[in-house]
N, C-alpha and C positions, 0 to 999 in steps of 0.2 A: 088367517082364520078361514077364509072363504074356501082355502083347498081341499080341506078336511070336509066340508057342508057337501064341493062340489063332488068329492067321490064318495060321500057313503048316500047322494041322491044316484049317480050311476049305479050304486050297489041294491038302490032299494030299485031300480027300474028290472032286476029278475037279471037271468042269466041269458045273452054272455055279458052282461052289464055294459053294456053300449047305447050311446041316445047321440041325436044330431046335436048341434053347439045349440041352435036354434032353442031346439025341446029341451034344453039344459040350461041356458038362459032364461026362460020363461019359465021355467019350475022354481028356479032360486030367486025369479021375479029381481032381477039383476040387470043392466045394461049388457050391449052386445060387447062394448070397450072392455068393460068389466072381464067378461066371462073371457073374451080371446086373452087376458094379462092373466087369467089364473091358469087357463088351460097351457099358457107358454109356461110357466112355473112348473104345472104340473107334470109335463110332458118331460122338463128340465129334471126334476126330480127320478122321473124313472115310473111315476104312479099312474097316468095314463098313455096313451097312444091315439095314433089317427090312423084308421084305416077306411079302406074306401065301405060306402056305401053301393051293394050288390042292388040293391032297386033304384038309385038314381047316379050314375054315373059321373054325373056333376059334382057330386058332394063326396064327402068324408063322414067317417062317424068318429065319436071318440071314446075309447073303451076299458077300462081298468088293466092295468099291466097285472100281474100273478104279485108283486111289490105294492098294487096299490088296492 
């Protein structure tokens, strides 16, 4: 159930529909555990990705595949 919640909140964050795991966890007001077992799911699926974050090089973001 949660996968579905978690990509149509990336879809309502606008386009390119990408949010840090952080800002993605705290929207769906979800554990950080939580949120990294749905995003491995989803990632598993083909429905999002991880690509880097251009303003902080430390982090990732995670972003809707054109599938999710």
């Amino acid at each position: 159930m949660g996968g579905g919640v978690s990509a149509a909140t990336l879809r309502r964050s606008g386009a390119p529909c990408r949010l840090s795991p952080t800002a993605l966890f705290s929207a769906l007001m979800v554990t950080s555990g939580t949120m990294t077992h749905r995003l491995k799911r989803l990632e598993s699926a083909g429905l999002v990705g991880r690509v880097p974050n251009q303003r902080d090089a430390r982090s990732m973001l995670v972003q809707l595949t054109p599938g999710g």
